[in-house]
C-alpha positions as CSV (number, residue, x, y, z in Angstrom):
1,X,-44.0,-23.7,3.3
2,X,-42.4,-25.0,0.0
3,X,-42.9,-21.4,-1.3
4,X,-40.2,-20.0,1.6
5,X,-38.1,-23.0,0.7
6,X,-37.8,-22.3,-3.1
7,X,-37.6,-18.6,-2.1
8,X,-34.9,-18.7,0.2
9,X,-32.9,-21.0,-2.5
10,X,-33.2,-18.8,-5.3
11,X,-32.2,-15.5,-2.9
12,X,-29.6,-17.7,-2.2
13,X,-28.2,-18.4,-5.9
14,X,-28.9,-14.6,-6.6
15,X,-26.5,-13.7,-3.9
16,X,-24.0,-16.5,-4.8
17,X,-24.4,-15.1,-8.9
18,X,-23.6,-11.4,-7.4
19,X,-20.8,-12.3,-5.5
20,X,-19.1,-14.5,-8.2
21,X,-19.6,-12.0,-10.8
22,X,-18.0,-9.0,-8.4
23,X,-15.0,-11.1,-7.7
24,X,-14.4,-11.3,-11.4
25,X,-14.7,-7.4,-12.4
26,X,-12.3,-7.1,-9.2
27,X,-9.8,-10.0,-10.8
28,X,-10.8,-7.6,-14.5
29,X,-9.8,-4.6,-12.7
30,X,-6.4,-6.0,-11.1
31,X,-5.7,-7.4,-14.4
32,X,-5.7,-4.3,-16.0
33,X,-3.8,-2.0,-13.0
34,X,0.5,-1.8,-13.4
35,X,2.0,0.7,-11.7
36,X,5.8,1.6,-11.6
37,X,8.3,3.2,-9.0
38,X,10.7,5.7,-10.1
39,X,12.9,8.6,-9.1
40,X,13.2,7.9,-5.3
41,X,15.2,10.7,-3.7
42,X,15.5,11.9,-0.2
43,X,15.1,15.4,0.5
44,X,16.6,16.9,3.9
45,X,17.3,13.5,5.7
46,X,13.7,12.8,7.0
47,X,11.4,13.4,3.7
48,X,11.4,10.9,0.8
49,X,9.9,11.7,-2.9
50,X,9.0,9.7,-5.0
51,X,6.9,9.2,-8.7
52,X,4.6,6.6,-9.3
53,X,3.6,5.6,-12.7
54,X,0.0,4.0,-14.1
55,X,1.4,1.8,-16.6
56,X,-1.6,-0.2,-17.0
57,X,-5.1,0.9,-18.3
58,X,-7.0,1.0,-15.0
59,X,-7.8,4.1,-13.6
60,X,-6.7,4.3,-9.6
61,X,-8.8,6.3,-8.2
62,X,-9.2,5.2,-4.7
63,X,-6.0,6.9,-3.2
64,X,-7.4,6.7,0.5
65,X,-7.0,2.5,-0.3
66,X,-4.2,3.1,-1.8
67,X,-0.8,2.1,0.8
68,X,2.9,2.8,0.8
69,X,5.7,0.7,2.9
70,X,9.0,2.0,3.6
71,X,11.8,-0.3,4.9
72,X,15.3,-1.5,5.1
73,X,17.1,-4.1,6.7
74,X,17.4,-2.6,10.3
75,X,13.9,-1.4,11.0
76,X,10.5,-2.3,11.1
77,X,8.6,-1.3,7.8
78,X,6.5,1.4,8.3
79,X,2.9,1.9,6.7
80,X,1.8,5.5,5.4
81,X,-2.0,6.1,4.8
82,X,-3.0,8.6,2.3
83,X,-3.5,12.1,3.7
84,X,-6.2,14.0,1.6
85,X,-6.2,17.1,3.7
86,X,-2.4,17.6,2.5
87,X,-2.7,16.7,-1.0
88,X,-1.7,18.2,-3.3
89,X,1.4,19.4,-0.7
90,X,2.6,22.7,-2.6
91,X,6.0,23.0,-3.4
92,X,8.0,20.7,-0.6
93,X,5.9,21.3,1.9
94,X,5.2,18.3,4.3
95,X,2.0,15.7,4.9
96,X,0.8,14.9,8.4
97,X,2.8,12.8,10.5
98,X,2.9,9.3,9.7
99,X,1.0,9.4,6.4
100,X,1.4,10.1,2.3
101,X,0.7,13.1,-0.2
102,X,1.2,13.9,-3.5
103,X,3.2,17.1,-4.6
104,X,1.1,16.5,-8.1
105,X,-0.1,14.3,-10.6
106,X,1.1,14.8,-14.5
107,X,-0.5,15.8,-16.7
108,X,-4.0,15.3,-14.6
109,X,-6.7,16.8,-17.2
110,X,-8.8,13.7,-17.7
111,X,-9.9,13.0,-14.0
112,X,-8.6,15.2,-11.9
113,X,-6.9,13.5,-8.6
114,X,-7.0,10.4,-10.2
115,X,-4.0,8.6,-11.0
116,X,-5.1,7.8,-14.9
117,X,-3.4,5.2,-17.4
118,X,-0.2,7.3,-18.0
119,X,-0.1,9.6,-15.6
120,X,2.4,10.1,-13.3
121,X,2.3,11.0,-9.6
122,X,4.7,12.6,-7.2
123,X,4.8,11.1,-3.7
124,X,6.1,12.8,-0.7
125,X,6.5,11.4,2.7
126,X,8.3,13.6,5.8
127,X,9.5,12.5,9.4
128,X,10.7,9.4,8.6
129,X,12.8,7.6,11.2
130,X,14.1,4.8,8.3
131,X,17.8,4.9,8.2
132,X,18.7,5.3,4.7
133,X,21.0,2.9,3.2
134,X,19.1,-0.2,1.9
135,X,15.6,1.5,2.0
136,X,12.7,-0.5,-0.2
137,X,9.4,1.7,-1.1
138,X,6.4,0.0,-1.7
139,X,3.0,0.9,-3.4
140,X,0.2,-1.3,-3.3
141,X,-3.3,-0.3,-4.8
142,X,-6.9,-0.2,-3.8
143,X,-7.3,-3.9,-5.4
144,X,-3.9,-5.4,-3.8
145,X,-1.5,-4.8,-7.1
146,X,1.9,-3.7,-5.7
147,X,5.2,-2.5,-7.0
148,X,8.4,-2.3,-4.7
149,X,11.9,-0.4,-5.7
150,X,14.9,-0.7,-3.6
151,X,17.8,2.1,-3.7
């Protein structure tokens, strides 16, 4: 009986240990992930582009996790999920309804569809029903770091 006791505490300390120490390489990893929103443009009245920037040193690599808001002062903000089927979208041609793609990531030669530490990303979303004027973009990453540009 005292051999399940003592078992079942030190399953339970290993399992505590693990969790503690994955909490810290997530807190490592947010740490160490910046990214910046530039050049927001709309393109035929529904479409909006955008570039996001890795200006940190973590590697974002989990693009499905990966979020964008669009809002303004009138509407409800609107979430777009990453659309992998679309991506890259060639030339300006449009994701699926309601979701995100990337045109292309620059200069992409270290890990291919993988926004890397200083690579930039081009971000198109289509059939947006935002009015325009007072419209904020936001970005927010696989492990919860955001960035947010109004224009």
């Amino acid at each position: 009986m005292s051999y399940v006791v003592i078992g079942s505490i030190v399953t339970a300390a290993d399992t505590v240990s693990t969790a503690k120490k994955d909490i810290a390489l997530q807190n490592e990893a947010r740490v160490k992930t910046d990214i910046v929103i530039s050049n927001v443009s709309w393109i035929n009245n529904n479409c909006l582009l955008f570039n996001i920037t890795n200006t940190g040193s973590e590697v974002i690599g989990n693009l499905n996790a990966t979020n964008v808001f669009v809002a303004n002062s009138t509407d409800t903000p609107k979430y777009y999920k990453f659309d992998l089927a679309s991506s890259p979208v060639p030339g300006y041609g449009s994701a699926t309804f309601g979701t995100w793609a990337y045109n292309s990531i620059w200069p992409d030669t270290t890990r291919p569809g993988m926004l890397d530490p200083g690579e930039m990303m081009a971000i198109k979303i289509c059939n947006l029903t935002i009015v325009h004027p007072n419209t904020l973009v936001g970005v927010t990453t696989s492990n919860g770091v955001s960035a947010f540009i109004a224009f």
